[in-house]
KOLVEXRO-733554 format. One record per residue (C-alpha): chain; x negated, y negated, z negated. Coordinates in steps of 0.2 Angstrom, whole numbers, plus 2048, in hexadecimal, padded with zeros to 3 digits. Example, Ala and Ser with C-alpha at 12.3 -4.5 7.8 and 13.67 -1.06 7.14 Angstrom:
// residues 2
   cadena     u     v     w
        A   7C2   816   7D9
        A   7BC   805   7DC
END
This chain:
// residues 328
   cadena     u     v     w
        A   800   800   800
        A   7F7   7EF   805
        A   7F8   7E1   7F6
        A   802   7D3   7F4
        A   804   7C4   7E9
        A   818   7C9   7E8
        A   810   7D9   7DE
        A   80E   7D8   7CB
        A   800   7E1   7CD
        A   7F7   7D6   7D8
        A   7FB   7C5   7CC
        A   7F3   7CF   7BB
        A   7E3   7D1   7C7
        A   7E0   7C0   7CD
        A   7E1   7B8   7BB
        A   7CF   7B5   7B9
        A   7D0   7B7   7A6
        A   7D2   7CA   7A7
        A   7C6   7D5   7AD
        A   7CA   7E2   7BA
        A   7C6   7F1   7C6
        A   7CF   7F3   7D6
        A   7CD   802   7DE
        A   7D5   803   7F0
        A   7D2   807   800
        A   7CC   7FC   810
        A   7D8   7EE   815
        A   7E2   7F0   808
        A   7DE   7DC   800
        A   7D0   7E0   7F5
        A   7C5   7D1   7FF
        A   7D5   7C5   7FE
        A   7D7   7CA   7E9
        A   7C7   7C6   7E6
        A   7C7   7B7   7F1
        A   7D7   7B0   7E8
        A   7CE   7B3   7D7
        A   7BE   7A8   7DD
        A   7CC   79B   7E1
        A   7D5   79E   7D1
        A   7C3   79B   7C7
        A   7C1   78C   7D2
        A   7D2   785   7D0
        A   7D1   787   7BD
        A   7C1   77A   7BC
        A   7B5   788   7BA
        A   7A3   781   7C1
        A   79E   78B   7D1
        A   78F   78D   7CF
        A   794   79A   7BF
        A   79B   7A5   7CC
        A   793   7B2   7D4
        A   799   7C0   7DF
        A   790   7CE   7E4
        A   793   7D8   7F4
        A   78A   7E9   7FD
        A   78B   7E0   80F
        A   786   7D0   815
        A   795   7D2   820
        A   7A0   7D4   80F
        A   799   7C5   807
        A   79B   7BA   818
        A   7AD   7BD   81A
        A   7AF   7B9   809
        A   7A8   7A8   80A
        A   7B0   7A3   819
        A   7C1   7A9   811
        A   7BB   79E   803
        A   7B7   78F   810
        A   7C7   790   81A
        A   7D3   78E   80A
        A   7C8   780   802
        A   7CA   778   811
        A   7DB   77B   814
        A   7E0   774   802
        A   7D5   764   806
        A   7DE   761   815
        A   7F2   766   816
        A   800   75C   811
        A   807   75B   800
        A   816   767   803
        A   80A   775   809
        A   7FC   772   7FB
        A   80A   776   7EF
        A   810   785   7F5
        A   7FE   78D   7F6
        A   7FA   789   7E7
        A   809   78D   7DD
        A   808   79F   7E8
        A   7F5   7A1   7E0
        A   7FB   79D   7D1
        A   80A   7A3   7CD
        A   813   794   7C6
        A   811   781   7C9
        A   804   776   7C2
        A   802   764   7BD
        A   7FE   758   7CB
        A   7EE   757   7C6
        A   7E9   769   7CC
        A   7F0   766   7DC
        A   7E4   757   7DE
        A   7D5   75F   7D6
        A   7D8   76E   7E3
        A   7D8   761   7F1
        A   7C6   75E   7EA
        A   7BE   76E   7E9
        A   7B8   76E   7FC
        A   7AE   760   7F8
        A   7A8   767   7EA
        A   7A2   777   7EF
        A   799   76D   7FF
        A   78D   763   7F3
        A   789   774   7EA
        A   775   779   7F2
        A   77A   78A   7F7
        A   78B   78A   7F3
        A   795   798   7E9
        A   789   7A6   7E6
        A   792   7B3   7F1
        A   785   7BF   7F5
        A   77E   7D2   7F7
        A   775   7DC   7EA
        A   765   7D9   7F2
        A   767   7C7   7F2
        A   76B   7C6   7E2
        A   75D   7D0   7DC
        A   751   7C8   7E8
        A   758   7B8   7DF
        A   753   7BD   7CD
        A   742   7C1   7D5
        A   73E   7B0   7DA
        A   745   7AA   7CB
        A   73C   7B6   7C1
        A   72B   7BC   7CA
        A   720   7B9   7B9
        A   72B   7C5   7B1
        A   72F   7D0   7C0
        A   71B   7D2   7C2
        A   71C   7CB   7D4
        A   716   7BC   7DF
        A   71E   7AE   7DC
        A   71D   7AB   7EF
        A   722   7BB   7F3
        A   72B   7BE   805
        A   738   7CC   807
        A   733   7DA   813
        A   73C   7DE   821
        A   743   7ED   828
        A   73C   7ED   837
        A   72A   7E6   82F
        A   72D   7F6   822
        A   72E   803   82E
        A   721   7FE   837
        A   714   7FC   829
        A   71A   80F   824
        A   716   815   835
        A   703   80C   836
        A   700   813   827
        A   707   826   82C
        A   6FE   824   83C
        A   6ED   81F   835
        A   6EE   82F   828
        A   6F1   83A   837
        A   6E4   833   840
        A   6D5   835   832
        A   6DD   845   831
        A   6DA   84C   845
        A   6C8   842   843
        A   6C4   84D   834
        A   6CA   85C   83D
        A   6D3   861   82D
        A   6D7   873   835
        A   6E3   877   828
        A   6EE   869   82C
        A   6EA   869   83F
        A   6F3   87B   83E
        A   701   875   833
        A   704   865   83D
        A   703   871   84E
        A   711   87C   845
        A   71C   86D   840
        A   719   866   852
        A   721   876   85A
        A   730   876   84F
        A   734   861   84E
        A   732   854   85D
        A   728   845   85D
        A   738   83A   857
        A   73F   846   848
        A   72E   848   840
        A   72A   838   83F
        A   739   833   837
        A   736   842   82C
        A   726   83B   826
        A   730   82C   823
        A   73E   833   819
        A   731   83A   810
        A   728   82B   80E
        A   736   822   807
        A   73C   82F   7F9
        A   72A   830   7F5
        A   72D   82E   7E2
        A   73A   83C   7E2
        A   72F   849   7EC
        A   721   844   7E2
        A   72A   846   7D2
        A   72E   859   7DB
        A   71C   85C   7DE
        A   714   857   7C9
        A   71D   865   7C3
        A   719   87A   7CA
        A   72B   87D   7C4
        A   733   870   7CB
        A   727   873   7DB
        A   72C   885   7DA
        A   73E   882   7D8
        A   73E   877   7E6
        A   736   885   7F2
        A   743   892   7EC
        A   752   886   7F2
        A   749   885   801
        A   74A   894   804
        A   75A   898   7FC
        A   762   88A   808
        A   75A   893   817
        A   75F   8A5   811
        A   74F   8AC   814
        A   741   8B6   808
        A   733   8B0   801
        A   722   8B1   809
        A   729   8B5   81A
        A   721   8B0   82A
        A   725   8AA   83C
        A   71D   8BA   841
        A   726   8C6   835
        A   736   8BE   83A
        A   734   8BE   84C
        A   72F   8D0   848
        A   73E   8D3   83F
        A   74A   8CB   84F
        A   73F   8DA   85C
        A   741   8E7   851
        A   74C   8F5   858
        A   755   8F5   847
        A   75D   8E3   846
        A   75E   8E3   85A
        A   76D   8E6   860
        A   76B   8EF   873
        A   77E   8F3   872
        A   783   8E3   871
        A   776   8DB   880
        A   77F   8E8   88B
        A   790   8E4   885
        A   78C   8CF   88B
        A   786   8D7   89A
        A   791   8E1   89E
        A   7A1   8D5   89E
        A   795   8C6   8A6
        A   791   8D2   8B5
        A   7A2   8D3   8BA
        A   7A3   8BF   8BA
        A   79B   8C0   8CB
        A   7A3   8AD   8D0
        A   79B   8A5   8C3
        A   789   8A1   8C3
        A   789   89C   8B2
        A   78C   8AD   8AD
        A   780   8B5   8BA
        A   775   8AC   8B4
        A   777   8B1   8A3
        A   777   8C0   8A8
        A   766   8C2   8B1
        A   760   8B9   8A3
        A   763   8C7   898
        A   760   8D4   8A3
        A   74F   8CE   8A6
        A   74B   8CE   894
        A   751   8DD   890
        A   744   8E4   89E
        A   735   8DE   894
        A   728   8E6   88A
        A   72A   8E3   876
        A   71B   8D6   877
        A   723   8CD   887
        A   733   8CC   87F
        A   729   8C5   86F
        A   720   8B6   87C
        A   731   8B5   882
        A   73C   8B2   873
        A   740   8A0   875
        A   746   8A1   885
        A   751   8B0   87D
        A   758   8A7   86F
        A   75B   896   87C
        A   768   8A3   883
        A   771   8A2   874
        A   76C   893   86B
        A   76B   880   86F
        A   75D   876   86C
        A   765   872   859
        A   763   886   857
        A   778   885   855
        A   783   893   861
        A   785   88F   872
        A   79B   88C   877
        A   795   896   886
        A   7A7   89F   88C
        A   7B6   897   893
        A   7C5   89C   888
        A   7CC   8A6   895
        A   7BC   8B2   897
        A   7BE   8B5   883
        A   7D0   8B4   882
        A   7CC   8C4   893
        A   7BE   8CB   885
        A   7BF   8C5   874
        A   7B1   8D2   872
        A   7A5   8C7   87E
        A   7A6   8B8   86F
        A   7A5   8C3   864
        A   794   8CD   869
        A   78C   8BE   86E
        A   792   8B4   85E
        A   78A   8C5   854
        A   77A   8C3   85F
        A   775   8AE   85E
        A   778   8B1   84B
        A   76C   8C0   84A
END
């Protein structure tokens, strides 16, 4: 239900002698409320620059003082008869003459105010204290406030110069582990993992003091992935050839019911994928065990919608079985 000055409700929360939480969702009033209650501080001679409001957006903060703009303005400039009306619907009753002429004046109050009514994000508050407050707060007192663009980049030099003493000391430890990570992230996602890292350094560092805390992280690793501990890209791409997890049955299933697609190419080609495979020694099919899983995976690793819904709605066993298979 959007609010409305007609409501009770809505009268007890713009009395800026109670304190309140409103907790509703978006475009419901809540900027408007909180608006009228800066209008009803204002109105009630309280000095503006004892207000302060606090905002997660600069967007947020913006509409609200160009809300704020608008009315003053409006109350300094419209007739008598309107002036009234406005004010008597903030209010909920009708004041003296004397608020109504005082109101008229509260545009050209706010105007001679250096920075006018302290609306502003919680960064800009706390940047605010900062300034006011650097001896205390242990900072320059000509401190600049980095940007985000300037932030990323500083990460990055820095990144990029530690993986470069890195490859000139030929760290061969690391050059295999950075090899490995290169196969399994591109250019783009592993700098921004380095970067997420880099930025929740104080809570992975925290992870790293303690060898429980270490451990326990390693054990939800691999809880998460649902795989055992100690195991290897060999032992599991060992594990996918062996006979014993690898379904032959199920291959000649696919192919079987893709052979008699003979008008699509799609699934003739899918099928001489398979059928090429499956005519490969066990250490070809090992070389070749990419290309197999990109049969049945995406890029992402996530199962490929390869089927129309009449083929599987024809042989629900063909989703089934390949389904079975890309899970495998």
């Amino acid at each position: 239900m959007i609010i409305d000055q007609q409501y009770p409700i809505y009268n007890q929360a713009l009395n800026p002698n109670s304190s309140i939480w409103v907790n509703a969702s978006a475009g419901t009033g809540k900027t408007k409320l909180l608006t009228d209650r800066i209008l009803r501080l204002l109105i009630s001679d309280v000095s503006p620059l004892k207000i302060l409001c606090l905002t997660y957006t600069k967007a947020a903060a913006a509409e609200m003082l160009n809300r704020l703009d608008e009315k003053l303005a409006f109350w300094a400039s419209t007739s008598e008869e309107l002036l009234k009306e406005d004010i008597i619907k903030l209010l909920g009753y009708e004041p003296d003459q004397s608020i109504y002429n005082f109101a008229r004046g509260l545009f050209a109050k706010i105007l001679d105010i250096p920075g006018g009514i302290k609306i502003q994000t919680i960064h800009a508050f706390c940047q605010s204290l900062l300034r006011k407050f650097p001896i205390e707060a242990n900072v320059p007192s000509n401190f600049e406030l980095i940007q985000e663009i300037e932030d990323k980049k500083i990460i990055y030099d820095a990144y990029s110069l530690i993986m470069g003493l890195q490859q000139q000391n030929y760290n061969s430890k690391w050059m295999e582990n950075f090899a490995q990570l290169s196969i399994e992230f591109s250019i783009e996602d592993f700098d921004q993992l380095i970067l997420d890292l880099i930025r929740k350094k104080k809570v992975f560092l925290q992870s790293l003091e303690k060898d429980d805390e270490f451990n326990r992280l390693i054990d939800c690793i691999y809880k998460k992935l649902n795989v055992e501990k100690n195991i290897s890209i060999q032992s599991i791409e060992d594990q996918i050839m062996r006979n014993t997890c690898f379904s032959k049955s199920n291959l000649k299933v696919i192919q079987e019911i893709l052979f008699e697609q003979t008008k699509s190419k799609k699934y003739q080609k899918m099928f001489n994928q398979i059928k090429d495979w499956m005519e490969l020694s066990f250490e070809e099919k090992k070389e070749q065990l990419d290309f197999y899983c990109g049969i049945f995976l995406d890029s992402y690793g996530l199962l490929k919608k390869t089927f129309s819904s009449d083929l599987i709605e024809n042989y629900p066993i063909l989703d089934e079985t390949f389904n079975q298979e890309a899970l495998r």
